[in-house]
C-alpha positions as a printed Julia matrix, in Angstrom:
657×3 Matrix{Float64}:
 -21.95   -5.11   16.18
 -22.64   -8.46   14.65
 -26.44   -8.87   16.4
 -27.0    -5.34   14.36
 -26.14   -7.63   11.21
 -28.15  -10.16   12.22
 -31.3    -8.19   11.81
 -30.51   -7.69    8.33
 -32.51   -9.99    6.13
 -30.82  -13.18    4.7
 -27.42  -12.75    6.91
 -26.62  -15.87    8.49
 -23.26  -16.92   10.95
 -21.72  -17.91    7.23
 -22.2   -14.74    5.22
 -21.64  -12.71    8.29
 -18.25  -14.38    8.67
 -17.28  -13.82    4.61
 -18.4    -9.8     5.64
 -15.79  -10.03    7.88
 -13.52  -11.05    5.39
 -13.81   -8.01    4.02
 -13.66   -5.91    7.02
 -17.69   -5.79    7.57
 -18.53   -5.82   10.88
 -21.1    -3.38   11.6
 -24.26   -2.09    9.94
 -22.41    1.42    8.95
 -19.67   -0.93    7.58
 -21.93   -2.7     5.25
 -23.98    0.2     3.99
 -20.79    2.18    2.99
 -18.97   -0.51    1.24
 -19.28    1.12   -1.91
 -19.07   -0.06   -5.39
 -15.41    0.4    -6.63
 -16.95    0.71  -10.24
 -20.08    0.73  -12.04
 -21.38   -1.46  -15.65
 -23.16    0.71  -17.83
 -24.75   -1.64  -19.83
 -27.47   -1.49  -22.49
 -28.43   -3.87  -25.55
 -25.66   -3.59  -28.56
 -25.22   -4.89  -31.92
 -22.47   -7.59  -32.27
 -19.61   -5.5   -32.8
 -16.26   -7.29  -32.81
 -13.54   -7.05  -30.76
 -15.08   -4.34  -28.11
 -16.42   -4.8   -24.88
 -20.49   -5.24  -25.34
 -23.6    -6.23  -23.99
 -26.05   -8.1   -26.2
 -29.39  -10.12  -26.19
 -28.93  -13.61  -26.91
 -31.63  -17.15  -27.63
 -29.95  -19.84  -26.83
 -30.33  -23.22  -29.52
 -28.58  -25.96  -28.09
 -27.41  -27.37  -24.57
 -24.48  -26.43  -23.21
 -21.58  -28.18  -22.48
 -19.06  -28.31  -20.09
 -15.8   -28.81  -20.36
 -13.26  -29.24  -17.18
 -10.13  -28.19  -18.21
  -7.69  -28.45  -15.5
  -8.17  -27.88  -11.61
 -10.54  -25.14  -10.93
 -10.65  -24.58  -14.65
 -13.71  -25.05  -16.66
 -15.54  -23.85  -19.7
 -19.4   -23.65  -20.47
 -20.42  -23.53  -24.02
 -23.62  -23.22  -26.16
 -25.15  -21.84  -29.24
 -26.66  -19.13  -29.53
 -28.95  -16.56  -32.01
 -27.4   -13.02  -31.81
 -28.89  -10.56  -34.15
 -30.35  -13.23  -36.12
 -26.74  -14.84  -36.73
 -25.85  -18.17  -35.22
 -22.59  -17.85  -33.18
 -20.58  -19.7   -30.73
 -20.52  -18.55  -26.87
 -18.45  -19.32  -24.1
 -17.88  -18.32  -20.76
 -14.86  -19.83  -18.18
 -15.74  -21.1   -14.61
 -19.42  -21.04  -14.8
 -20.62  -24.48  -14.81
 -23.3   -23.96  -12.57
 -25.02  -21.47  -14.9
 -25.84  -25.0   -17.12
 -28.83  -25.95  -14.91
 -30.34  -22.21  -15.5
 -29.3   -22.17  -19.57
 -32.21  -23.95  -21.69
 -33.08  -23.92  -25.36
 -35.04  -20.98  -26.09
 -34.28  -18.9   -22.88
 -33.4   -15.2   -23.73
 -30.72  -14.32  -21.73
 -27.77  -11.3   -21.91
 -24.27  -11.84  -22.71
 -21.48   -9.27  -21.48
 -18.21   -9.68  -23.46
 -16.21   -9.77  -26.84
 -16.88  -10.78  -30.26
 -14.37  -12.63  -31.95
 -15.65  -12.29  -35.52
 -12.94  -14.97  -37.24
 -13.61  -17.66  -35.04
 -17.37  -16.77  -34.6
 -17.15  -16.8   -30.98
 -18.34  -14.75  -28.45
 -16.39  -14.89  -25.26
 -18.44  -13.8   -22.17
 -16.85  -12.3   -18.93
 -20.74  -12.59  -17.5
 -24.49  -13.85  -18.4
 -27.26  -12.37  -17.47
 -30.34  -14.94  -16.92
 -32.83  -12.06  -17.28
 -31.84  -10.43  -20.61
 -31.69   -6.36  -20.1
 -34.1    -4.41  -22.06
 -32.78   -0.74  -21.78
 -29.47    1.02  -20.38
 -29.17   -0.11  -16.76
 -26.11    0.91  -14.58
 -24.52   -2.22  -12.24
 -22.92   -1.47   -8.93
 -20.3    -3.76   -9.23
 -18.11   -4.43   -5.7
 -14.81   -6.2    -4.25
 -15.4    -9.84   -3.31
 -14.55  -13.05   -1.39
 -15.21  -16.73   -2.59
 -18.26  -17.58   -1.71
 -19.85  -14.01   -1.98
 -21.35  -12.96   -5.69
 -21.7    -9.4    -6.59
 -25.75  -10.19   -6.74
 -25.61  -11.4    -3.27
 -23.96   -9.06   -1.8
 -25.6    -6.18   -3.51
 -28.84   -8.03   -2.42
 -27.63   -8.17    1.52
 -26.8    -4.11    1.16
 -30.47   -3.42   -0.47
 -31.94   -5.53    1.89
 -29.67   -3.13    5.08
 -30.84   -0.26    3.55
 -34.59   -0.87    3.52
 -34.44   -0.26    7.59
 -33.52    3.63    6.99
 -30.88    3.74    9.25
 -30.23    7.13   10.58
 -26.46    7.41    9.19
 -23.54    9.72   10.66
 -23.28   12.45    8.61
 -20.11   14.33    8.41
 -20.33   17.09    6.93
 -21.1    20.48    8.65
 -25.0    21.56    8.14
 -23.21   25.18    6.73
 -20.96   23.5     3.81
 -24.46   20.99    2.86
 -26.44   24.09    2.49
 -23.31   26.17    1.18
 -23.39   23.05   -2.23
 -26.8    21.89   -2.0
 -25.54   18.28   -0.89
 -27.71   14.9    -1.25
 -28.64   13.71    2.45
 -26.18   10.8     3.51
 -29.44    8.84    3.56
 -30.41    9.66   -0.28
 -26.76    9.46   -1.56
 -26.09    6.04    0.56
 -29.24    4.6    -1.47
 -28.51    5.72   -4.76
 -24.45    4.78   -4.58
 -25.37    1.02   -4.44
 -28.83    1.54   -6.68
 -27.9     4.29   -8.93
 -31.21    4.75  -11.97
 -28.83    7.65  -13.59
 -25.88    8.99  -14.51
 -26.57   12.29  -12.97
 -27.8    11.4    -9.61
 -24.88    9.02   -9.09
 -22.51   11.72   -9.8
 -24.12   14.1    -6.72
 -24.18   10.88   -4.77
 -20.38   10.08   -5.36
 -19.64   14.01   -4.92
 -21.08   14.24   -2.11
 -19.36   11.22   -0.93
 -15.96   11.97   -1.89
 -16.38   15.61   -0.3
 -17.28   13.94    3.41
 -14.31   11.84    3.63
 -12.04   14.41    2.29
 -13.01   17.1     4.36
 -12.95   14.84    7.37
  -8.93   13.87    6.56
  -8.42   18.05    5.71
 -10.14   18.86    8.96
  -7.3    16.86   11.36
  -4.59   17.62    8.51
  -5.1    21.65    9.31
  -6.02   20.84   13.16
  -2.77   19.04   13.85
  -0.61   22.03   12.02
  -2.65   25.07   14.25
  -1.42   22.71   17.3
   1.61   21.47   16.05
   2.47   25.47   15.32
   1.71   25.91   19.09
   3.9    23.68   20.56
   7.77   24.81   22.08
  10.67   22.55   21.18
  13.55   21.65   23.76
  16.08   23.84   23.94
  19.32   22.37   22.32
  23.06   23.8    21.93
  24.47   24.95   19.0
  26.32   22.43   17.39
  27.63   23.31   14.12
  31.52   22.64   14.7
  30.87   19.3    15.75
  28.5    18.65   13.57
  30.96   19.57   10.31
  33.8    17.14   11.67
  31.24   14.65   11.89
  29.9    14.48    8.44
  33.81   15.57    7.32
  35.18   12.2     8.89
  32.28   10.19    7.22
  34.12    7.48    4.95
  31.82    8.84    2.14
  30.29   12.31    0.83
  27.04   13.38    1.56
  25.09   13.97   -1.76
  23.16   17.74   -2.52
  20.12   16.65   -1.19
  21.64   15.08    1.86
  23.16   18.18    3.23
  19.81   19.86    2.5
  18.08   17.6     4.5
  20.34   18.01    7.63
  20.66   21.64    7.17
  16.91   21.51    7.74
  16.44   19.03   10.47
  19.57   20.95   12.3
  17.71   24.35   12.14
  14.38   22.66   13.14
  16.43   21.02   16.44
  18.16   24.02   17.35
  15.19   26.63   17.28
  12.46   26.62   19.73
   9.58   25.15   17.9
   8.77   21.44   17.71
  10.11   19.63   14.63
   7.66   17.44   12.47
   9.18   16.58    9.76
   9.2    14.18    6.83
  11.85   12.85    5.23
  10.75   11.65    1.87
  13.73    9.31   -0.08
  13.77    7.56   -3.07
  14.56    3.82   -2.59
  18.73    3.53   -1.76
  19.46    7.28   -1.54
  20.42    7.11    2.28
  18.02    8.23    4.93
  19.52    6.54    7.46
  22.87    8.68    7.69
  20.6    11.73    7.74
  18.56    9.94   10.56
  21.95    9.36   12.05
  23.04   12.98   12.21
  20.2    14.04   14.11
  20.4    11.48   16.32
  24.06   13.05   16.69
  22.88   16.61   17.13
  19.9    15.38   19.66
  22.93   13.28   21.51
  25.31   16.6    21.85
  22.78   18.56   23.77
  22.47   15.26   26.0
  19.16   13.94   25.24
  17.96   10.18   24.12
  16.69    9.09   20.52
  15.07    6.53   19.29
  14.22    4.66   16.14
  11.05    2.71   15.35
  11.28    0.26   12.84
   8.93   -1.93   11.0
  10.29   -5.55   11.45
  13.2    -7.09   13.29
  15.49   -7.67   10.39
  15.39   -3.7     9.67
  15.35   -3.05   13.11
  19.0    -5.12   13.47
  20.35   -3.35   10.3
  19.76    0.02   11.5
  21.29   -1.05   14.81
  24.37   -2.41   13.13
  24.44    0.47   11.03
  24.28    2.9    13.79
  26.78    1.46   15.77
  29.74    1.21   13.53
  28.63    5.08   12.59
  28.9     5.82   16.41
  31.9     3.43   16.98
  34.52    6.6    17.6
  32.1     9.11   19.44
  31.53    6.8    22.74
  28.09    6.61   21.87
  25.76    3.97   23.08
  23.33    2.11   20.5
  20.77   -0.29   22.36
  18.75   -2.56   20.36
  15.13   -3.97   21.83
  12.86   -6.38   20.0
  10.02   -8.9    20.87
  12.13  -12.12   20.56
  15.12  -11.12   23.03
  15.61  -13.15   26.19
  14.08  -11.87   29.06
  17.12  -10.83   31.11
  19.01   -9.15   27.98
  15.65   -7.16   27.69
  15.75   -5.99   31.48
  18.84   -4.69   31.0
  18.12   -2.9    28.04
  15.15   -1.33   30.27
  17.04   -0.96   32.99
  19.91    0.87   30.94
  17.21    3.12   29.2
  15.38    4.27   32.2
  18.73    5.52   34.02
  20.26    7.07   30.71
  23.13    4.8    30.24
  21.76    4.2    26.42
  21.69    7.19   23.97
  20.09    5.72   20.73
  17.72    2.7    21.36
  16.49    0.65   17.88
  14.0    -1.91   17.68
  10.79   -2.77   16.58
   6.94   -2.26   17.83
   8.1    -3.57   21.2
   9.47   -0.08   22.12
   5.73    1.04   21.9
   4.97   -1.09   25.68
   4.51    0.5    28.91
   7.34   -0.66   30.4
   9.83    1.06   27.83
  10.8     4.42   29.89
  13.51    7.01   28.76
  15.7     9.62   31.2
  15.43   12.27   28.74
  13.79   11.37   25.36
  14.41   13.95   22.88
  14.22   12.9    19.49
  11.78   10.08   17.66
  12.28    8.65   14.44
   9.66    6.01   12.55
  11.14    4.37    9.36
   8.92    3.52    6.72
   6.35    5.78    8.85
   3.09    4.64    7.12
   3.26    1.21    8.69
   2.69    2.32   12.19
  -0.41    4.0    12.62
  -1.09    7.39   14.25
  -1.83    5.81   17.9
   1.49    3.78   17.63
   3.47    7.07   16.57
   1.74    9.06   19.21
   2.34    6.61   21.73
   6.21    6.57   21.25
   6.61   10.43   20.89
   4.65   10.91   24.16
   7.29    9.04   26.06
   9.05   12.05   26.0
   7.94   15.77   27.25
   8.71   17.79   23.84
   9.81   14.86   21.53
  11.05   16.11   18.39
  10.21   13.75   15.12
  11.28   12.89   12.06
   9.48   10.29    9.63
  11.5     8.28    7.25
   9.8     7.25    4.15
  10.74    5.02    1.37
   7.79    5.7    -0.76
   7.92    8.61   -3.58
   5.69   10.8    -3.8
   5.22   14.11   -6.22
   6.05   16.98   -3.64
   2.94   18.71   -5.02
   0.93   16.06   -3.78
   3.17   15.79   -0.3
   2.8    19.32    0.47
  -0.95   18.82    0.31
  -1.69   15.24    2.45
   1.11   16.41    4.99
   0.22   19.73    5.46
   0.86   19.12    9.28
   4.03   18.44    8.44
   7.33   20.05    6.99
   9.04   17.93    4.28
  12.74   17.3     3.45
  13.17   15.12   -0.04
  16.26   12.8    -0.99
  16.45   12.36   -5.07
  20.03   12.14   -5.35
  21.71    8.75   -4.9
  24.99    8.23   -3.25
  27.99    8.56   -5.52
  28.92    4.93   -6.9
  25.82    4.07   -6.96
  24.71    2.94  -10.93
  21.22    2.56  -12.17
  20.07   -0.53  -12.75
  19.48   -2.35  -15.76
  15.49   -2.8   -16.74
  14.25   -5.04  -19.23
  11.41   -7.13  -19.83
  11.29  -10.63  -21.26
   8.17  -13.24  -22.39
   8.0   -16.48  -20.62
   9.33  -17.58  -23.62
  12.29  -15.77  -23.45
  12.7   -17.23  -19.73
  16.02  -18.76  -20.83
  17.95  -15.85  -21.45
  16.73  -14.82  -17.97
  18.07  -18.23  -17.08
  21.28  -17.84  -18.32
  21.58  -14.45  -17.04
  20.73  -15.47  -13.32
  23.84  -18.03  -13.9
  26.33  -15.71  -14.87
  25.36  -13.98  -11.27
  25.85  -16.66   -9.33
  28.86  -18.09  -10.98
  30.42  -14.65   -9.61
  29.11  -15.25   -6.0
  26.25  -12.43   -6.23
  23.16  -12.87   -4.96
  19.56  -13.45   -6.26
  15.64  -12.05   -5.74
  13.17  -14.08   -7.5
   9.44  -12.4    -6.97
   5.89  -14.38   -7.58
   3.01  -12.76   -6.73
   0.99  -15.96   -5.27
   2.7   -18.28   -2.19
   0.61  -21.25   -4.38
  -1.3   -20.92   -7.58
  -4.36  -22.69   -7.73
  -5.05  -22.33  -11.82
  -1.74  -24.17  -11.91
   0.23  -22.07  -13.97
   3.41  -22.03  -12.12
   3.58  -18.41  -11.35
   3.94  -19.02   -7.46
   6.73  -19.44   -4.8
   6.03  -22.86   -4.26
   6.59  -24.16   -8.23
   9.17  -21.69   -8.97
  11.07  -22.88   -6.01
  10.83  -26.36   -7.4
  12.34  -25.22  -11.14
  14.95  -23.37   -9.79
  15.79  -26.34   -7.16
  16.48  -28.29  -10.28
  17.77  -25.66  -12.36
  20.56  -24.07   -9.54
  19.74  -26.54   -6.59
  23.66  -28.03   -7.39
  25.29  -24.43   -7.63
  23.42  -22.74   -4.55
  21.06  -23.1    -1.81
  17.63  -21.71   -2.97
  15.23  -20.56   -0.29
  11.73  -19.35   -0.22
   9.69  -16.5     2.21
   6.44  -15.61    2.34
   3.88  -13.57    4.68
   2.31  -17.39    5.6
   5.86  -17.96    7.63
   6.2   -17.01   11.28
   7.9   -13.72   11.8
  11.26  -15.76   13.7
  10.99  -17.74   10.39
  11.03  -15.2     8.45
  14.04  -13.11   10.49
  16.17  -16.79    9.91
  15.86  -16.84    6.29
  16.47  -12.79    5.8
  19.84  -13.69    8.3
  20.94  -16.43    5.99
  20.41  -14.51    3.19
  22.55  -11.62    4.69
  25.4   -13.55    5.47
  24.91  -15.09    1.74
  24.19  -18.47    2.94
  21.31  -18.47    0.14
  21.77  -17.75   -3.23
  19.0   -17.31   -4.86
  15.39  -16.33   -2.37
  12.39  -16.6    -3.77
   9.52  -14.26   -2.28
   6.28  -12.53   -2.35
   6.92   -9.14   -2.2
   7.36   -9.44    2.0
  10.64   -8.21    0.64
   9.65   -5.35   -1.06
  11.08   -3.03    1.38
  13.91   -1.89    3.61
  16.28   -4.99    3.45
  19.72   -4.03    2.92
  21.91   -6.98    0.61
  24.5    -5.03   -1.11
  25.76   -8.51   -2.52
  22.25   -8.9    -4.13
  22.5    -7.82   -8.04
  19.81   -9.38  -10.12
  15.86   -8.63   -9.39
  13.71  -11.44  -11.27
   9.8   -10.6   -11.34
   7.36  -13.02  -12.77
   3.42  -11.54  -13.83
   4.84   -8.24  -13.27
   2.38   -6.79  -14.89
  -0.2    -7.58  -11.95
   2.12   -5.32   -9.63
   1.79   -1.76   -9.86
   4.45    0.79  -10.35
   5.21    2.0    -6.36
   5.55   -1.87   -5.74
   7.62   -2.77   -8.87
  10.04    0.05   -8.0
  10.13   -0.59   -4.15
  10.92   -4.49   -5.45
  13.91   -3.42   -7.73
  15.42   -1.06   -5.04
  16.42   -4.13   -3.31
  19.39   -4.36   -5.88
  21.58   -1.88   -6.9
  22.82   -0.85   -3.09
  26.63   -1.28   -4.33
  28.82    0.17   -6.97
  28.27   -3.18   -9.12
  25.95   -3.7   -12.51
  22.52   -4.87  -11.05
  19.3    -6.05  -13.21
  15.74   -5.9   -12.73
  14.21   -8.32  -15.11
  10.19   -7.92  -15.25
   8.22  -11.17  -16.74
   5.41  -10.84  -18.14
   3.29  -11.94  -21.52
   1.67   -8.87  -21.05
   3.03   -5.5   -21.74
   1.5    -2.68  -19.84
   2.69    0.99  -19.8
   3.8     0.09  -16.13
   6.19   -1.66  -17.52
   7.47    0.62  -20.24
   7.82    2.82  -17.42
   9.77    0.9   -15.13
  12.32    0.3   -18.07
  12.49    4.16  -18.96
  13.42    5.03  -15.58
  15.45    4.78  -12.33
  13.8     7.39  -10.47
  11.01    7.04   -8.09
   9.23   10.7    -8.29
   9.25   10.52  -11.68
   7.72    6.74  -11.43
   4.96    7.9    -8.69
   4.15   10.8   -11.42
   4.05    8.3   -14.04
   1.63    6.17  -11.12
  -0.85    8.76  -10.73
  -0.8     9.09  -14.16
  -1.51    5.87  -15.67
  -3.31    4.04  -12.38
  -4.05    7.31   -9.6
  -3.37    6.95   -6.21
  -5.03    3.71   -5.19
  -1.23    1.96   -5.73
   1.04    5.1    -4.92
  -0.75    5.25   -2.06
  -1.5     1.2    -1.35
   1.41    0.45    1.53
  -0.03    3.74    3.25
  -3.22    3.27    3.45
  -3.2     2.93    7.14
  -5.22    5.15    9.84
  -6.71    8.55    8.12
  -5.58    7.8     4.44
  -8.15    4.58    4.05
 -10.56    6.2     1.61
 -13.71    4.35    0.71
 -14.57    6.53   -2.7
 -12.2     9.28   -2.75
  -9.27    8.98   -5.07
  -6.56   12.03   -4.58
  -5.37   12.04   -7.82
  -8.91   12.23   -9.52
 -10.48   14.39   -6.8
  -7.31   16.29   -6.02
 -10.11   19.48   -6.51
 -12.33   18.56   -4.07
  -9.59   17.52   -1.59
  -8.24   20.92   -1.6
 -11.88   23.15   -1.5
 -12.37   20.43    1.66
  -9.06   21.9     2.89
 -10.02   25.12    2.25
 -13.29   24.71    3.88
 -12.38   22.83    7.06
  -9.24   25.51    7.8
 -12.64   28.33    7.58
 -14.85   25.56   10.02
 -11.65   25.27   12.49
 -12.2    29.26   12.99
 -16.22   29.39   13.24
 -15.86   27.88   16.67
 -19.07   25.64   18.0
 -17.82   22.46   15.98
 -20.15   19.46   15.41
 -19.96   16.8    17.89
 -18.21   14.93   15.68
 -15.24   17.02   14.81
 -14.91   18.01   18.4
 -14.14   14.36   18.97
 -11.73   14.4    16.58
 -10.14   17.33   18.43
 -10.5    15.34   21.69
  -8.71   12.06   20.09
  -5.98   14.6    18.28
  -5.39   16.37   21.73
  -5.0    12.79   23.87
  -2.72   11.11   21.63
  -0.87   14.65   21.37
């Protein structure tokens, strides 16, 4: 509610619209956009090389000095502990009208003791006197971390009676802060120890919220009766026995599970958890096979088009010799193939359908739906999933997911859910090779990349900026000019980005899989899914601003042959992500190394759709917490007369259900 904004004090149409930017819409929006870390600063002595806060006097004028495009440096002198030093600070010219001789002012940075220079990451134009902690918050351009912790102050000066969350017996049961007194002291925190009960108290609200629908939706799940499906095992054998290929340990495991889950009476929900490349999709396939023999419909829900058609193709050469019939529907097909799809669908003469969100529309209606399968499940949310399985009386589902996570952790977020796991990779397939190089050492990269394409494989080249505007050629746009002038006579070079339209997009991916492109150079649009088994060489530049989940979702592109592949990570700085990524092929012992060395803000970054979008809670930190809210919302579920809150939360569950 925008006009509920507007009451707030200095919020014009422009700020309101850079809220929105950041997903601030309503007053309960703005008042809960937390701080995502906090400055504790107080005045130092000037200690070298470490982070510190000191009082300074400035003694001359500063200077400033524009350096390229959206580059600039201020500089001045200044009296620090009654030594003379030099002090600069990047892209802050318009402090220069606010620095004058004689002005005491704070500087927040490092000393460089050799050079005599102290290097500021902020000033402070009213120098700080005695430990003070700084909210500090996620911006846009043209929003300051004053301003908008000004805007928030100002919001919270009208009291606002805020939803509260958690049950009146679990505030008095741990003494909890009101939402009211915690709200206020999150963005204006005077100590250390009242900003921990405010962030406790926090962090418990949200988590017992999620816990709460986590152990709702297994009670109901548990509830539920499954269709009734023959016995199938004979059939099922000379299936996977006449498979050109073996399936791997952890394959077999996963189909022994899904079969028992189809053939008994209860409801299967179940996830199917697979490292990058370890084939999911044949599992999918069999129990689309075992739903198909007791003569009901599947279908399979994909993320984008191009994944979509690859499933589809997939499918149907798996299906070729057992007469059954693979449908595909997606958003761009021509009106009259799509009625016959429909058509086809509604009167049973299709047994597997594929496609993409499309399937999710009103006028998409099955005989005798059976059996629903999401891939890459955290990009639909829990409406879209809900809406799909309810197309069908007693839908069974599986969820396909491509991101690793530690089963401990699994167990505990999908606790609605049972969970098969895929570590194994098909036999043939060889790790890949991991190594990272300087810019310096781009030309052995070069050279490398040559070699490649001079034996007609295939190339992923990964920026992470579409254009860069500090100009240092890190982007799609400048790479795609180097390599146009390094390769543009051996291949055609190509370039996709989440900018392009989505048929865009689906042309370039098509080219690419029918190797009309060479080399494609990408934001990480490609990071998942997309099937090249001709691609052998993964090139990432600044790969140390990607975190682990992504650079390992990234490098799973390659390597889906029995060929050598390469990931080659650039990067002038070397980070124990990257260490990591060159250790290691495996993507549950990567996600460990995730939560260990970042939590789960990355792990869990391409899921942080629907319930899992936590505002302060951090499940790797507050894993305790997240399990006494577990404990406590299973023991609320069973006290009956629930707060009118969590029986809307019931309500919601029970609709899309």
């Amino acid at each position: 509610m925008n006009n509920e904004l507007k009451t707030v004090k200095g919020l014009g149409d422009k700020t309101l619209l850079l809220l929105n930017k950041l997903n601030i819409y309503e007053f309960k929006d703005l008042v809960s956009y937390y701080p995502y870390k906090y400055n504790f600063l107080a005045p130092q002595r000037l200690i070298p090389d470490a982070t510190i806060l000191v009082n300074a006097k400035i003694i001359t004028a500063p200077s400033v000095f524009y350096i390229k495009k959206n580059l600039n440096r201020l500089t001045f002198k200044a009296i620090v502990d009654n030594k003379e030093i030099k002090v600069s600070i990047f892209n802050r010219a318009f402090l220069k009208v606010h620095l004058h001789i004689g002005k005491i002012i704070s500087l927040l940075g490092k000393y460089d003791a050799s050079k005599n220079l102290f290097t500021c990451n902020d000033i402070k134009l009213t120098p700080i006197t005695k430990t003070t902690i700084e909210p500090v918050y996620h911006l846009v351009s043209g929003l300051t971390n004053k301003s908008i912790a000004k805007i928030i102050s100002n919001a919270l000066i009208f009291r606002y009676n805020l939803d509260d969350d958690i049950p009146l017996v679990y505030k008095e049961k741990y003494n909890f802060l009101s939402k009211e007194k915690a709200t206020l002291i999150l963005h204006n925190p005077t100590n250390l120890a009242e900003l921990k009960q405010a962030r406790l108290r926090t962090i418990y609200e949200e988590l017992f919220a999620f816990a709460f629908k986590i152990n709702y939706l297994k009670i109901k799940n548990a509830t539920y009766d499954g269709l009734k499906r023959n016995s199938c095992l004979t059939k099922l054998k000379k299936f996977i026995k006449d498979l050109p290929f073996s399936l791997t340990p952890d394959q077999e495991q996963a189909v022994n599970e899904i079969y028992e889950d189809l053939i008994s009476e209860k409801r299967m929900n179940r996830l199917l958890l697979g490292d990058v490349g370890s084939g999911k999709t044949i599992v999918a396939a069999l129990a689309m096979y075992i739903n198909y023999l007791s003569g009901y419909q599947s279908v399979m829900m994909a993320p984008t088009e191009i994944l979509a058609k690859q499933h589809f193709e997939e499918l149907t050469k798996t299906y070729a010799p057992y007469g059954i019939n693979v449908a595909y529907l997606t958003g761009s097909m021509k009106k009259s193939e799509r009625s016959k799809v429909l058509k086809d669908l509604k009167e049973q003469k299709i047994d597997i359908i594929v496609g993409t969100h499309s399937l999710l529309n009103e006028e998409v209606e099955f005989a005798n739906l059976g059996l629903v399968i999401t891939d890459e499940q955290h990009r639909f949310g829990v409406n879209q999933r809900s809406n799909l399985q309810n197309k069908g009386a007693k839908c069974d589902v599986l969820y396909l997911s491509a991101t690793p996570i530690p089963r401990t952790y699994a167990l505990t977020l999908y606790g609605d859910m049972d969970i098969s796991t895929i570590k194994t990779k098909p036999a043939g397939r060889k790790d890949i090779t991991t190594k990272v190089f300087t810019m310096q050492e781009i030309s052995t990269v070069l050279k490398a990349i040559l070699e490649e394409l001079k034996q007609g494989h295939q190339i992923y080249v990964v920026a992470p900026l579409i254009e860069d505007e500090e100009e240092n050629g890190i982007d799609v746009k400048t790479l795609a000019k180097n390599y146009e002038k390094a390769f543009g006579t051996i291949t055609n070079i190509a370039i996709i980005h989440g900018k392009l339209k989505q048929s865009e997009k689906d042309k370039i991916m098509q080219d690419y899989l029918e190797n009309k492109i060479g080399i494609l150079i990408s934001t990480t649009v490609i990071e998942v899914g997309i099937n090249v088994s001709n691609a052998t060489m993964m090139v990432i530049y600044s790969a140390n601003r990607f975190g682990l989940a992504t650079l390992h979702q990234l490098r799973g592109r390659v390597g889906r042959n029995d060929m050598d592949s390469y990931c080659y990570l650039i990067s002038d700085v070397f980070t124990p992500r990257l260490k990591v990524m060159e250790e290691s092929n495996d993507g549950f012992y990567i996600s460990e190394k995730d939560f260990e060395i970042r939590g789960e803000g990355d792990l869990f970054g391409t899921m942080q759709s629907g319930d899992m979008k936590f505002k302060m809670a951090d499940l790797r930190k507050d894993m305790k917490i997240f399990m006494q809210a577990k404990k406590d919302s299973l023991e609320y579920l069973s006290l009956g007369n629930l707060a009118p809150t969590y029986q809307n939360i019931i309500k919601e569950i029970d609709f899309l259900q």
